[in-house]
N, C-alpha and C positions, 0 to 999 in steps of 0.2 A: 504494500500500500504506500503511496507517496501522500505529498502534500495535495496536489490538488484533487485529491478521491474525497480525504479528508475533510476540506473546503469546498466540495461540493456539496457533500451527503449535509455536511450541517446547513449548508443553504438550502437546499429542500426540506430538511428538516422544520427550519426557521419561516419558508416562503408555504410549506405545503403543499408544493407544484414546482413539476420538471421547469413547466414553460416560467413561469415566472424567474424561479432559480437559475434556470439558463442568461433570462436578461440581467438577472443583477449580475451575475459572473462575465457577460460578454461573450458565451461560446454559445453553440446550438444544442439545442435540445438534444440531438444524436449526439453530443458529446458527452452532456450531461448523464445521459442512458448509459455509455458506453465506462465513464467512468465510476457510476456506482451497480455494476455488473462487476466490474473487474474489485471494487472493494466486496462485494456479494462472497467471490471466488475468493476471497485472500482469509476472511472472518469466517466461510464456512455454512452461511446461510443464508438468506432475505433479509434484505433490511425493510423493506417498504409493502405493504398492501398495497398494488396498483390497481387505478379504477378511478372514476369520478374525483374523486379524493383520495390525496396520497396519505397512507396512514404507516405509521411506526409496527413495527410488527415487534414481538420479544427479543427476539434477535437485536434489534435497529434500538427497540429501548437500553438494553444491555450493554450495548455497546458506544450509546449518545456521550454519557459523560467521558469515555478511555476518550474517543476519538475529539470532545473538544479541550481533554486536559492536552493531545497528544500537539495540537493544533495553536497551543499558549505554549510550549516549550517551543515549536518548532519556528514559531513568530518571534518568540523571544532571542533565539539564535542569531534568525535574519538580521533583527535588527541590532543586534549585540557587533554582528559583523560588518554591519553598513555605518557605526558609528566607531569602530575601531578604523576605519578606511577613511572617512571624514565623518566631523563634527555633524548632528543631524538633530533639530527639534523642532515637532510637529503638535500641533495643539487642534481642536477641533473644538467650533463655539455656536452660539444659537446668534443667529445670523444677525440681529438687533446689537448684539457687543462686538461686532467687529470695528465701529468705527470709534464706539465711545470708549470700550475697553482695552481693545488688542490692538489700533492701529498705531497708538502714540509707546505702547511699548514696546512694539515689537521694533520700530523706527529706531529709538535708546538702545534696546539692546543689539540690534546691529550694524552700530556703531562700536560698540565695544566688540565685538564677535564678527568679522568681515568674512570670513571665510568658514560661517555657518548654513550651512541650509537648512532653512524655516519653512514649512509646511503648515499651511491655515486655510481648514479646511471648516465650512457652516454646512448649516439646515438649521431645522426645527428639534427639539428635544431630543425626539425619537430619532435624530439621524447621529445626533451627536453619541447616544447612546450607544448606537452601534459603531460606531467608530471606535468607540472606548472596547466594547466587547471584543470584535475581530483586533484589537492592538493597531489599528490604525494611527494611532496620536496617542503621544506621550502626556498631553495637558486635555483639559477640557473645561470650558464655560459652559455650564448645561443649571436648569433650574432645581431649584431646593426646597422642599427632600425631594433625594429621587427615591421614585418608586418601580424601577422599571424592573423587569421582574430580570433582564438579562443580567443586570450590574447588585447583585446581592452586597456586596462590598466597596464602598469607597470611602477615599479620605480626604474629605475637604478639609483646604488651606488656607482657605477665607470664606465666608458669608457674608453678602452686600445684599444689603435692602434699601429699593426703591420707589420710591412712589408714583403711583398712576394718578397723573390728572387727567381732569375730564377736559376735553378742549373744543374749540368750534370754532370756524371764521367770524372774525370782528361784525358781520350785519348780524345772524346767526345769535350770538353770542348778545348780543344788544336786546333783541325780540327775546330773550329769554331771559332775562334779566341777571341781577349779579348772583342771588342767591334763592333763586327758586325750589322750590319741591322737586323731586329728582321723577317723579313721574311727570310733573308737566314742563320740564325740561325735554324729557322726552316725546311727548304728546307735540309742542310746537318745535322742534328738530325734524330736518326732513327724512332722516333715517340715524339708526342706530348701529355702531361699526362695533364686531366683536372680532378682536385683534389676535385673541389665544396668547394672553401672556405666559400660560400657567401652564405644568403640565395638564392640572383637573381643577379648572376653573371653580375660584368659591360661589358657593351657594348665590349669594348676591349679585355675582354677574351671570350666573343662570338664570336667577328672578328676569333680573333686568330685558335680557332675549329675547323671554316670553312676554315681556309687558312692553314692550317698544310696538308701536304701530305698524313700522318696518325694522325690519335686520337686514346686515349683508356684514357676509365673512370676508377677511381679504389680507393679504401680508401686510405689512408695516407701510413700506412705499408707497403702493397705489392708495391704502388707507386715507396716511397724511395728505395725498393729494387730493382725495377726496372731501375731507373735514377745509380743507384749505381752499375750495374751490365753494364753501358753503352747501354744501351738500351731504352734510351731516354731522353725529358730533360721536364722538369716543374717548375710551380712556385709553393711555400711552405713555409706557414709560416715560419718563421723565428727560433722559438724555436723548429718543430721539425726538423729540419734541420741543428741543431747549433751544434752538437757532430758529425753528419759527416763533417763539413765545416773543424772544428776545427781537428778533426783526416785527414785531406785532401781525405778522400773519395768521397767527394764532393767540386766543384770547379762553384764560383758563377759567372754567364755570366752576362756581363749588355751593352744592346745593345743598341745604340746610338739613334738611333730614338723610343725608347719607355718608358715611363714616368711610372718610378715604382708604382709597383701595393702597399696597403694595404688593410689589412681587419680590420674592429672594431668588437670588441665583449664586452658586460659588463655582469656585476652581478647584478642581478635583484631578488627584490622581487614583491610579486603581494601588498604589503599594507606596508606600513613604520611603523606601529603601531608592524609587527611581531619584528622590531630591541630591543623591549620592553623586549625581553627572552634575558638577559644577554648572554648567551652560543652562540646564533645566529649571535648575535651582534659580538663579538669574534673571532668566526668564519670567519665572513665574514670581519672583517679587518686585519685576516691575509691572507686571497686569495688575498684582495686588497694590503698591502705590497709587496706579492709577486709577484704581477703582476708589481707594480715599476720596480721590477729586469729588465725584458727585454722588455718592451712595452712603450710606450709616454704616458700618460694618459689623455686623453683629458676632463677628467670630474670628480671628486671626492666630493663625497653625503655623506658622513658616518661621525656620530659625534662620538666622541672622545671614546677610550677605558673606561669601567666604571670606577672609582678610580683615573680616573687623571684629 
């Protein structure tokens, strides 16, 4: 059995479908067949119930956890080798902190580190998640607690809490007045934007959903363009929303009977033993100074710069 039998079988395992597990991996579905046939012949049995739905058989159960401990050794290797060849850190973040968090650190520390290759890799939670699970990224900016069922274990080395206002364009913002009732904020808004800060949004912003006239889902960017264009109003973190507050393109509501929203997120690795590579370490206490700038910090893990 090689590495990528290994990497496969856990991607169907995880996707529950050849075809889907083919796309994430980038080969053909006959590939994917041909490689967990040949891991079938190596272990001695069936891994999969084939049919409508792909299902674990006893065999496949048995064998899930050897093949993904075998899978974290064999990543662990790789990448043991690719930073004994050159220097190499890669961090994986929830795509809203790449500019207020990760951009101004990552700038500082390579300045000090020239001849580092930095890997900065977004999405949403659940992608950052997995980049943590397969060893994709040594750091990660993902929201807090996680609860993902992949990542049983991490260690955060900071918690930043920040607050969501509610915002709307300056005419918008005016028709509603300064401190209205948080339902007839909504009632004269032309729709209501649910941004998904959370992993599993509180109770309150579920109320809210359902009690808005209109909803509309949407990332971050076209959101803000939308609330900025008057056409609707939402809550938003705070740093992407701080250069339209401050240019007044955006104008913060804050309605009398609703008890402001925050979200937390930290910096997490999956083992305190990686803060051992100088560069990492480094790394990650300048995302953590930066996150001083505009967040509370409710938690800070990280020993000291090396040399002082």
């Amino acid at each position: 059995m090689d590495f990528d039998q290994l990497r496969t079988f856990d991607r169907v395992v995880r996707d529950g479908s050849f075809t889907r597990a083919a796309a994430r991996l980038n080969v053909t579905q006959a590939t994917v067949s041909m490689r967990i046939k040949a891991l079938e012949d190596a272990v001695g049995g069936a891994l999969f119930l084939r049919g409508r739905n792909v299902r674990l058989t006893d065999v496949g159960i048995s064998f899930l956890p050897y093949c993904r401990r075998m899978l974290g050794v064999m990543q662990e290797a790789r990448e043991a080798l690719k930073r004994a060849e050159r220097g190499r850190v890669a961090i994986g973040t929830l795509s809203t902190m790449i500019m207020p968090l990760v951009s101004r650190a990552l700038l500082r520390f390579q300045r000090r580190h020239a001849g580092v290759d930095v890997i900065v890799r977004d999405g949403r939670h659940t992608h950052v998640a997995t980049m943590l699970h397969e060893r994709e990224v040594d750091l990660a900016v993902m929201c807090w607690p996680n609860i993902d069922p992949l990542l049983t274990h991490l260690e955060p080395l900071f918690v930043l809490r920040e607050d969501l206002p509610l915002v709307a364009a300056p005419a918008v913002a005016e028709r509603i007045g300064e401190a209205p009732d948080m339902l007839e904020a909504l009632r004269l808004a032309p729709r209501f934007l649910n941004l998904r800060w959370w992993q599993i949004a509180p109770a309150r912003m579920t109320s809210l959903t359902l009690a808005a006239p209109a909803c509309v889902e949407l990332p971050t960017e076209p959101g803000r363009y939308l609330v900025e264009a008057g056409e609707g109003i939402g809550f938003f973190v705070r740093s992407s929303v701080e250069a339209s507050l401050a240019a007044g393109r955006l104008v913060e509501i804050r309605p009398a009977d609703f008890e402001p929203l925050t979200r937390d997120i930290a910096l997490v690795v999956q083992s305190r033993k990686s803060l051992e590579q100088e560069m990492l370490l480094d790394f990650a206490l300048e995302i953590a100074d930066e996150a001083a700038r505009f967040g509370t910090i409710l938690r800070r893990d990280l020993p000291p710069r090396p040399g002082i």
